[in-house]
N, C-alpha and C positions, 0 to 999 in steps of 0.2 A: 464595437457596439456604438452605436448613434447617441448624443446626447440630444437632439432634438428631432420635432417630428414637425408637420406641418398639422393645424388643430384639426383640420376636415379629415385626414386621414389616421392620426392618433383615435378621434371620436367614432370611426365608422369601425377602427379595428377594435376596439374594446366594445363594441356590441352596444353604444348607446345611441347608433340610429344604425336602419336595417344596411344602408348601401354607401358608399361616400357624395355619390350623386345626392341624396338628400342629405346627408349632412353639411355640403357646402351648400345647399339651399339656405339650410335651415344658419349657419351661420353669415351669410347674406342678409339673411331676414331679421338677423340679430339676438337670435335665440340660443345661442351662444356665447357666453362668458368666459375671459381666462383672465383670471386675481380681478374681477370686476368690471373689467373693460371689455366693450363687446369684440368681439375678435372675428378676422377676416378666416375664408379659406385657409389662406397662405400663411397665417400666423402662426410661429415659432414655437410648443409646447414642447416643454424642462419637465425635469423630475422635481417633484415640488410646486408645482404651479395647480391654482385648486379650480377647476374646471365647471360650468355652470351650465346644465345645457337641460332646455325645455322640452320634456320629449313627449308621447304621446300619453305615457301613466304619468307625466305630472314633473317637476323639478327635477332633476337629480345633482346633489353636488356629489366631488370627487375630487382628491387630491392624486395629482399622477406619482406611482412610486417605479415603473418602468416603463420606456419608452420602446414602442412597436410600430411598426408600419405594415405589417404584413397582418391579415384580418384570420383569427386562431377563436378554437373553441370557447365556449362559455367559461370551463373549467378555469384555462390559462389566462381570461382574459380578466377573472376576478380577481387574481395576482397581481395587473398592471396597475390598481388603483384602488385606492382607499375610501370606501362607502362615507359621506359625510349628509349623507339624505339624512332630515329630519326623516323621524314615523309618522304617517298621518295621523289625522286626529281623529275619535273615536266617532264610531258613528251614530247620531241621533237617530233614538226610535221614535219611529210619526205613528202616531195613532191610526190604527187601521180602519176606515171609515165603512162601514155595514152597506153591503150592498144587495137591494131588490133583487127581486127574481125579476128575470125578463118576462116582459109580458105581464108585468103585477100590475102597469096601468099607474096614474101618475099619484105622487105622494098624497095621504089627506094634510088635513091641517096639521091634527095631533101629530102624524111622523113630522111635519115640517118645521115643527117646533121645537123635537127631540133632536132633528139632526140640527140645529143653531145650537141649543143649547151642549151638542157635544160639538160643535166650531170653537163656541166658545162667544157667542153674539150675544 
């Protein structure tokens, strides 16, 4: 069993970018982290080493608890690593702004006062 992996190919095998061609982009590009320091391709990931990688839904951390090189199902590959994502944060509800009929022709005064005063002007 290997205790190390190279970071582009440990990250394309555990499913946190689609191919390894982009994920040694992406850690080129610096959008990868290992224990804080941005990490090349060829850098060296251990069991224990907590992984930082920006991916298209948003942050992801990850502490690695097995080391893979070979790229395996969803199921297996949630086993190699320990979820340390924050949850996002809740989502604001915007007020739904009231919209004309097409063709109603342009606001009067009176609607143009109503919709400020639901802006908030």
């Amino acid at each position: 069993m290997e205790t190390t992996a190279r970071a582009d190919v440990w990250v394309s095998s555990v499913r946190l970018y689609k191919n390894r061609s982009i994920a040694s982009k992406e850690c080129k590009a610096g959008h990868v982290r290992i224990n804080g320091a941005k990490a090349k391709p060829s850098q060296p990931v251990s069991i224990g080493d907590r992984v930082e990688a920006l991916t298209e839904g948003g942050l992801r951390i990850v502490v690695v608890t097995r080391i893979i090189v070979k790229r395996v199902g969803a199921p297996v590959a949630v086993q190699c690593y320990e979820d340390r994502t924050p949850p996002p944060p809740p989502k604001e509800e915007i007020a739904v702004m009231p919209r004309r009929d097409r063709g109603a022709g342009r606001p009067t005064k009176r609607d143009r006062r109503a919709m400020d005063r639901l802006r908030g002007r």
